[in-house]
N, C-alpha and C positions, 0 to 999 in steps of 0.2 A: 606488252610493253616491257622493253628493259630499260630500267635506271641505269646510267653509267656516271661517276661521279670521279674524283682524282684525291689522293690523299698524300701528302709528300712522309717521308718514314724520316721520323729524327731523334737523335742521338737517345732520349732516355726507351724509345720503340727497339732498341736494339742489346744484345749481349756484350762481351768486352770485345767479341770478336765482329762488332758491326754488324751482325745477323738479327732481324727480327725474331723477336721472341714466338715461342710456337701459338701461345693464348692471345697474344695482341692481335692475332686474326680476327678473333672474337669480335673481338673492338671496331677490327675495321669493318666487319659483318651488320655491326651497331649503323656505322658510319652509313653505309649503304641502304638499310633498312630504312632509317631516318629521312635520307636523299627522296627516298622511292616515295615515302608518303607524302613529302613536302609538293614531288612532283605531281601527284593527281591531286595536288589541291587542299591535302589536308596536314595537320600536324598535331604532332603528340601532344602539346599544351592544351588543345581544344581537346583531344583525348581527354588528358586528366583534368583542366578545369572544368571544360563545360560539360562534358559527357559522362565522368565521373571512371571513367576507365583507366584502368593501367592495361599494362599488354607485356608481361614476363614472357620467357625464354622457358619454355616448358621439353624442350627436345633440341639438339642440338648434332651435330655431325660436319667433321671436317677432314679434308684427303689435302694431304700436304704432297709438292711436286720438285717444288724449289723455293730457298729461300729469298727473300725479300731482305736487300742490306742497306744500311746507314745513307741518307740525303735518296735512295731512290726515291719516283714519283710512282705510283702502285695505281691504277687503273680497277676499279671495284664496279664489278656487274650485276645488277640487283635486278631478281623477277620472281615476280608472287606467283607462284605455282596452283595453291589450291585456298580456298577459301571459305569457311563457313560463318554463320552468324556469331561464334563463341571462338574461333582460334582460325589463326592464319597459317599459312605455310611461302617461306620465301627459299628460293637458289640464289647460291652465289659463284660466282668468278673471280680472281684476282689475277693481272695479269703487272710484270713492269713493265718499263718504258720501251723494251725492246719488245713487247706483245705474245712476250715470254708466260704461259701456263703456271701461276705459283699457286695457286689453291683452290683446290673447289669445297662448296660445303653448303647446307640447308638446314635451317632453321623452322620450329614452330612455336607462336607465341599464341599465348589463350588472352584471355579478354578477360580481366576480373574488376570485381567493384571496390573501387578505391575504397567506400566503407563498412562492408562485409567482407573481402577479401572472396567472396565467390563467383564463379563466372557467372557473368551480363551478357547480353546480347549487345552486336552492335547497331545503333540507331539506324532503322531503314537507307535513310539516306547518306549514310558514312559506310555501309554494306555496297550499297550501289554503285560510289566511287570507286569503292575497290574492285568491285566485280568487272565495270565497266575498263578496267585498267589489265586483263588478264588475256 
């Protein structure tokens, strides 16, 4: 499955020169990530209230192609690559309006316990969502 989600770029997203900042990618990486779980069902607040999980950014990598400027609407492709019980792995895409190539990059977040701070597993059935979403 790919998440595909839309994020419009406005003015404090950008430099004086109306260019997207290089790190705001991040953000929209965030953006996309968030999309993708809400899509198979599930969401980070059940993560951390009921599950007891956070899910940090433990690996990160980004290829910049073109930038992304001031009021464009930026097109963000989200797909879970790999997955085990303690840490995920997501790709991304960002594309603007014109279907224009502006970044690619991949992310891996580990599974930790909101009250130890070490990694958890994730509950069978929060595993399976995701698995069955790949």
């Amino acid at each position: 499955m790919v998440n595909t989600c839309k994020q419009r770029i406005y003015y404090y997203d950008t430099d004086k020169g109306g260019v997207v900042y290089y790190a705001n990618y991040l953000k929209y990486f965030e953006v996309g990530r968030t999309e993708y779980i809400k899509e198979i069902g599930y969401d980070t607040g059940l993560m951390e209230n009921r599950d007891k999980i956070i899910s940090p950014v433990i690996d990160i990598h980004v290829k910049y192609y073109k930038s992304a400027r001031y009021n464009d609407e930026i097109i963000i492709k989200t797909k879970l690559e790999k997955l085990s019980y303690v840490k995920i792995h997501f790709s991304y895409e960002i594309y603007n309006q014109k279907n224009e190539l502006l970044v690619t990059g991949s992310s891996i977040n580990g599974f930790i316990d909101i009250n130890n701070s070490k990694p958890k597993k994730l509950p069978k059935e929060v595993f399976e969502m995701f698995n069955n979403s790949i």
